[in-house]
Every structure is written in C-alpha cells, then in structure tokens.
C-alpha positions in Angstrom: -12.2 23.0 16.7 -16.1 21.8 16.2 -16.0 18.2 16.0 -19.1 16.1 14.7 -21.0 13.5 16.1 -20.7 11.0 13.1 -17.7 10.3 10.5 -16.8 8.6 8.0 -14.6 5.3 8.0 -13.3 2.2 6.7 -16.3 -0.9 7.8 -15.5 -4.3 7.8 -18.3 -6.3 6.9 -16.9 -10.1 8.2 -13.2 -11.6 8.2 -12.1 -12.6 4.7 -10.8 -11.1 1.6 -10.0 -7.3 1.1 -13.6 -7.0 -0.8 -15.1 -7.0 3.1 -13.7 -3.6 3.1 -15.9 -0.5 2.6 -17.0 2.9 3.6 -19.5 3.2 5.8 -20.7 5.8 8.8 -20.4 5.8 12.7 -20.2 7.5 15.7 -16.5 9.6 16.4 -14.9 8.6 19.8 -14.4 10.8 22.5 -10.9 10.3 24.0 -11.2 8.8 27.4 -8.4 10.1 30.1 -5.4 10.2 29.2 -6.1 9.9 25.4 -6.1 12.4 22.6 -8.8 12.4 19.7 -6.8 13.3 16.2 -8.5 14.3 13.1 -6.7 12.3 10.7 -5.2 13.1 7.2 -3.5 10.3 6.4 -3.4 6.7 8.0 -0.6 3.5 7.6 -2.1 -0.2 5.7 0.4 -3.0 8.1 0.9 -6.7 8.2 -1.7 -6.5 11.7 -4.1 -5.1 9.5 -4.4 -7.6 6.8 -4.2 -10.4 9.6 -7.4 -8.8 11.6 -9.2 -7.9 8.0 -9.0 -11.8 7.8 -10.2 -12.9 11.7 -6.4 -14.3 12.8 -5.4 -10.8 14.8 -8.4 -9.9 17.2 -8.1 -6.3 18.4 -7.3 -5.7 22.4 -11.3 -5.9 24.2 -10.6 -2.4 25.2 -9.7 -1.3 21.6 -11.7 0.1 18.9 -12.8 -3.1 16.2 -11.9 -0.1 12.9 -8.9 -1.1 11.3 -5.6 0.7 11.5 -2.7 1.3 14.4 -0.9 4.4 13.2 -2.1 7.5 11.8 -1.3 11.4 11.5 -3.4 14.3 11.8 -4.3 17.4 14.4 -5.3 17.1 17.7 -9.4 17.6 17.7 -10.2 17.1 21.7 -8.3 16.3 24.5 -9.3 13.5 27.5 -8.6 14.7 31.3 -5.0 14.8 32.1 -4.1 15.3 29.1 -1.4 18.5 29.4 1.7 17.5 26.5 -0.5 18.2 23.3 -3.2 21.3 22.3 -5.9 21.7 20.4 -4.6 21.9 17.0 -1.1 20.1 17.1 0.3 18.1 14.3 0.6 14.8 15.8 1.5 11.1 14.6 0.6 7.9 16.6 0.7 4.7 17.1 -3.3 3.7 17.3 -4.5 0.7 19.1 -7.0 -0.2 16.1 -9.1 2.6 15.0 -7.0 4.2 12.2 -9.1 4.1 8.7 -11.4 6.6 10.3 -11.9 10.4 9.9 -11.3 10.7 14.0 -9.2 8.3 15.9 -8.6 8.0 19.8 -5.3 7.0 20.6 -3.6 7.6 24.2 -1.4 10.8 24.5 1.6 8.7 25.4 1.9 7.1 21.9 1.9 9.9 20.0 4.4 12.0 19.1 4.9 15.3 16.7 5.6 15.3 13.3 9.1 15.9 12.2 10.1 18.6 11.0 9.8 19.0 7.4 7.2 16.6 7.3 3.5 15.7 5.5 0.8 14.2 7.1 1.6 10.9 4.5 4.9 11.2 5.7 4.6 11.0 9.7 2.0 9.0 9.6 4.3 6.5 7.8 6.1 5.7 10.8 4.8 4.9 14.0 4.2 1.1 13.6 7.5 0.3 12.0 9.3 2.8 13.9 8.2 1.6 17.4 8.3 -1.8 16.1 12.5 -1.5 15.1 13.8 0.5 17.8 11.8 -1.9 20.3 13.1 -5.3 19.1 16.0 -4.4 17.3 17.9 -2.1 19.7 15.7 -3.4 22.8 15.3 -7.1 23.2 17.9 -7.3 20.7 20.5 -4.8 21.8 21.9 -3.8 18.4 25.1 -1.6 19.0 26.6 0.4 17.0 29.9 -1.7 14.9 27.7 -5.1 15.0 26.0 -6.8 12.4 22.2 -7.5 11.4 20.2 -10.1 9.6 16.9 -8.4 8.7 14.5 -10.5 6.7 11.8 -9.0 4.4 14.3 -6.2 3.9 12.1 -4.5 1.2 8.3 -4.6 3.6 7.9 -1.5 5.5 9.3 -3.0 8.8 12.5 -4.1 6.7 13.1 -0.8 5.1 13.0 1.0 8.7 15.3 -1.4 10.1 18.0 -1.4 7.3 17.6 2.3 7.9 18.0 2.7 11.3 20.6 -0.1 11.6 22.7 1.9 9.3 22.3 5.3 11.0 23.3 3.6 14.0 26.4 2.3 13.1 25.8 -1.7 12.2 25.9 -3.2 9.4 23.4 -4.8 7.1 22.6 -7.7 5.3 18.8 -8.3 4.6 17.0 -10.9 2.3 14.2 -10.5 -0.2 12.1 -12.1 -2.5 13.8 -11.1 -5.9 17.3 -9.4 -7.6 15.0 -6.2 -8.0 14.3 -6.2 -4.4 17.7 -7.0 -3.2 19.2 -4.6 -5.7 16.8 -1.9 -3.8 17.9 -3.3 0.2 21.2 -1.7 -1.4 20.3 0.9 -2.4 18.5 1.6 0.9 21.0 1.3 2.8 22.0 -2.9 3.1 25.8 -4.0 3.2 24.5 -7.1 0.9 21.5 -8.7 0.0 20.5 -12.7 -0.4 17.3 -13.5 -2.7 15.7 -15.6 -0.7 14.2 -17.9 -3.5 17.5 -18.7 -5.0 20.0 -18.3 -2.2 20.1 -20.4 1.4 20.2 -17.3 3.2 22.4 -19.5 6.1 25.0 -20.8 4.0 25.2 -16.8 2.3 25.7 -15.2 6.3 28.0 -17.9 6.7 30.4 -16.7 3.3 29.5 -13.2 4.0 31.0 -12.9 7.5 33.5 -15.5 7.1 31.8 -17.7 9.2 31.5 -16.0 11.9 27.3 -14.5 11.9 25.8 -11.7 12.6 25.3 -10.3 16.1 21.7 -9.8 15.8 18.9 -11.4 13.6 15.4 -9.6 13.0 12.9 -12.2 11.8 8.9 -12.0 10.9 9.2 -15.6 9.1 9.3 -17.7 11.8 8.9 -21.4 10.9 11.9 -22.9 9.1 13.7 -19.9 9.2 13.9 -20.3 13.0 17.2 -22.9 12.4 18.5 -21.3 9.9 18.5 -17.7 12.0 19.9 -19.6 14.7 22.8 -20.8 12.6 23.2 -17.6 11.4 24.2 -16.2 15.0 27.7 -15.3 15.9 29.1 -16.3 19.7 26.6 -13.9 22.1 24.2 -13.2 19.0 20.2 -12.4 19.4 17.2 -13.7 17.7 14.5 -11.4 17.5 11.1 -12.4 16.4 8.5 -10.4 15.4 6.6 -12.2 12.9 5.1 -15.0 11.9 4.6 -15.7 8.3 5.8 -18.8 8.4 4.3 -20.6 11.1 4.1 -20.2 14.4 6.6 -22.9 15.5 9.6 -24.7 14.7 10.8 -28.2 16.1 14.3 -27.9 14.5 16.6 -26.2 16.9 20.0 -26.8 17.6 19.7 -26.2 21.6 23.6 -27.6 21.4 24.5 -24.2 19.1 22.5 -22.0 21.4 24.3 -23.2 24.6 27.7 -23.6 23.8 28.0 -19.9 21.7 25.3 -18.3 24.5 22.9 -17.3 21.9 19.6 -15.5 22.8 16.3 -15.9 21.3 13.8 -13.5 22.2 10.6 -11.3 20.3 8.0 -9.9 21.0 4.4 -8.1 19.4 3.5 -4.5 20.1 0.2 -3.9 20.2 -0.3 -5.9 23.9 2.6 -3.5 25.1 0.6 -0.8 28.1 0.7 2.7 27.2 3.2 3.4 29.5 5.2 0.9 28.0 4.5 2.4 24.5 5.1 6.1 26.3 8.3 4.9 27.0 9.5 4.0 23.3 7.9 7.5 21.8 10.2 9.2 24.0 13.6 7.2 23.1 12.1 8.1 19.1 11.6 11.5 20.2 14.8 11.9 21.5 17.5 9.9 19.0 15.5 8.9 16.0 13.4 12.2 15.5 16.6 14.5 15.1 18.1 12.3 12.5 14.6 12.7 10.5 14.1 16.2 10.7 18.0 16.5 9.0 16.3 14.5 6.3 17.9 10.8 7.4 16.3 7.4 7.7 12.9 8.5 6.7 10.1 6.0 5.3 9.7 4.9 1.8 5.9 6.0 0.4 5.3 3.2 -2.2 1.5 4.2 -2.9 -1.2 6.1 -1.5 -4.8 5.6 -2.1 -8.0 6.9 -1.2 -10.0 6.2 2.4 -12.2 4.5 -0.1 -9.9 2.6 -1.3 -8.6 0.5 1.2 -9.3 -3.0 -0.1 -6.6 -2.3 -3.3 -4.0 -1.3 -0.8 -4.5 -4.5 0.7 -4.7 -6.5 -2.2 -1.3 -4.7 -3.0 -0.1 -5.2 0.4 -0.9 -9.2 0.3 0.8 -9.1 -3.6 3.7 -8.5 -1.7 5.0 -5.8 -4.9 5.8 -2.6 -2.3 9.0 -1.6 -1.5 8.6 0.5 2.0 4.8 1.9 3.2 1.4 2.0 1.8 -0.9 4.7 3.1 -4.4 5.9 2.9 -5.3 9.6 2.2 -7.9 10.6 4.7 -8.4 14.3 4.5 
C-alpha cells in the first residue's frame, strides 16, 4: 500500500466553539515502534473531544494535537515490532488523539479487528465506549453477573454500551436520562427501568425501585451533586464509579457515615492516561468476551448520525445539543 506524504484532516484553529473546526492539510505520521499507521474510513465524535475542541482536555505531550481517540480503517504501515497485524487488515482502535484524519497512528496493542459482520462506521463506533465500560464497570467496579446497575446518561454513547453490556452480562439496569423519549428508548435498549432525570430525584426512584435496598454498582459521568445522591443510591458492599465530570469536579456533600458502616467503595478513573500495555490489556478481555457476543449480532453500538470529514463542527454542535441517542461518526473514506 503507497502511502502519501500529506493528508487531509480535521484543523483546529484555537479552543472555543465547534466553528474553530475545519479541513485543512498536514503531514501523515509514520508509526513509531510498536504502533500501527491505519488509513481510516470512518472515525468516532466523544465527550474528550468536545472538551479538548474547547481547551479543558489537553492531549498527552506525546500524543498527536488532531482531534479524535477511536477510529477504523486498514492497516497502511507497520512500526518495528510490530508482528499481530498486516498490511491491509481491517482494524478498529482506540487513538490517543489523532482520529479526524485520513492516516492515524495508534499503538498495535489498542487496536483490535473488526467484528465480524461489521462496517467501517460500525467498528469504529466502539473503541472509546467499549474500553471505557468494560474498564470501569466490570473493573474498578466489579459488575457480576445477577447485580444491579445505576448508569447515568443512559441514552449518550457511553450509556447505551453500558446498558448493553450490563444486560448481556447478566445485571440488571436502571439508567437516567434527560426526557420520557429518552427513557422510553434506555428500555428499549435494554434498561430494567428508567428515571427522567428533570422530573424524578433519581435517589428517592433507586430507593422504590429496589425496595430500599440500591444497586450494587453505580456508573456516573455527572459528578457534582450527583456524587450524594449515587452514594445513597448504593446497596451494603456497592461501588461508585466515576468517569465523568459534567457536573463539577467535586462534591463536599458526602455521607462518609453511609460509606463506612455499609463498606461502600468509590472509585473512577479516565482512559486516555492509561499505558499501552494497560490499554493492550482491556483489547484483549474485548477480544475475548465482548467481540463474540458482537459478531452473533448482540450489544452492538447505536449509529445516531454520520457526517462528512468536513463536517465535523455540526456533529459537535449535535453532540453538545445533547439530541443523540448512542454514537455520532465521521465518514472519512
């Protein structure tokens, strides 16, 4: 495969609105050892990628500053040491920035093939969510199979894989969301219930719901205020996990009591710090118990819109309308 020196990719012009996004020209990577350079077809719009379009997520040093942590594609070139992929496969992976680009380098270890069955839109739909879920929710947060789960933002793309996985797993779900439509569609995906979050104290609901008792794990990107509330939400040995902060970065109003006396753990934690090896280690639990289940056509991602390379600032003025249920993607090829 001929690769050029120059491509074509998404330039951000200085942090602020999704307007500072346009097409523009640069140099295409070479993959350093160890790393893999994909031709890319289609690419994922996250959360991480709003916050560093706007200056409040900078990208590692060693990272490239291109927008974009999860993309699908062939493999183009390979960096030394490289011996699991070939010129040609059809890979997905989780990028460390660098994704709204015709050519992305990403490190062999975080990629994986796509499932069987599967588009280029399609597998590139779930790296971030994917590693994100099984990390935290069946990591730090050691969701079994026969417990219950608390998943906020239940219709984003990060809610959606986690009601999905929860499910196939064996727990059950209750999720929140911003409206009856939404909630209506957590159940449909796959959510035992769902609590509207602008009408409903989601606490008080967990509390009915489960008879008192809470859910054995709770998967949170609000932070803030929700921060009590998820910890009265918590049955005797329950987890916290947070991976988000929407709404604020800290909370004061804790009941340390509650967490003692029922042995309650909080715990979270971001991906994109994670080593290679660390992410390595994730692809290969995906590759072993959540790619089967996808290429038999279960737990898959939800495609809300695609759009254009060109048009990345409308899918992230869709993305910050907060409309989507499940993914928004970017057609590169």
């Amino acid at each position: 495969m001929t690769v050029p020196s120059e491509m074509t990719l998404v330039n951000l012009a200085k942090p602020g609105g999704p307007e500072m996004l346009a097409l523009g020209r640069g140099p295409v990577p070479a993959p350093r050892t160890g790393e893999i350079l994909i031709k890319v077809e289609a690419a994922g719009v996250n959360r991480p990628d709003v916050q560093q379009r706007k200056g409040l997520y900078p990208p590692p040093p060693d990272a490239s500053p291109i927008l974009g942590l999860e993309v699908a594609g062939t493999v183009a070139a390979l960096g030394d040491g490289v011996e699991a992929w070939a010129i040609g496969d059809e890979v997905c992976g989780l990028a460390n920035g660098g994704g709204y680009a015709e050519y992305c380098v990403i490190p062999a270890l975080q990629c994986l093939p796509w499932p069987e069955g599967y588009d280029a839109t399609r597998a590139a739909a779930l790296p971030e969510t994917y590693f994100t879920v099984w990390a935290n929710a069946f990591g730090h947060g050691a969701l079994a199979s026969g417990e219950t789960i608390l998943i906020h933002g239940g219709t984003s793309g990060i809610g959606v894989t986690a009601i999905k996985l929860a499910r196939a797993f064996g727990a059950t779900v209750y999720a929140t969301a911003g409206s009856d439509e939404k909630c209506e569609a957590c159940k449909r995906l796959g959510a035992h219930e769902a609590i509207n979050y602008r009408s409903q104290d989601f606490a008080a609901e967990i509390a009915r719901l489960t008879g008192k008792r809470g859910v054995n794990v709770v998967l949170d990107m609000v932070g803030g205020d929700y921060t009590s509330r998820n910890v009265a939400s918590l049955a005797f040995g329950g987890r916290l996990v947070v991976i988000g902060f929407m709404g604020g970065g800290k909370s004061d109003a804790i009941d340390l009591t509650r967490i003692a006396t029922r042995r309650l753990v909080i715990t979270g934690s971001t991906m994109r710090p994670r080593t290679a090896a660390e992410k390595g280690a994730i692809a290969a639990e995906l590759r072993e118990k959540v790619w089967p289940l996808l290429a038999k056509g279960e737990c898959g991602p939800e495609i809300f819109e695609t759009f254009p390379l060109g048009e990345a600032a409308a899918a992230h003025a869709l993305m910050e309308e907060s409309r989507h249920i499940g993914k928004i993607m970017l057609a590169v090829a």
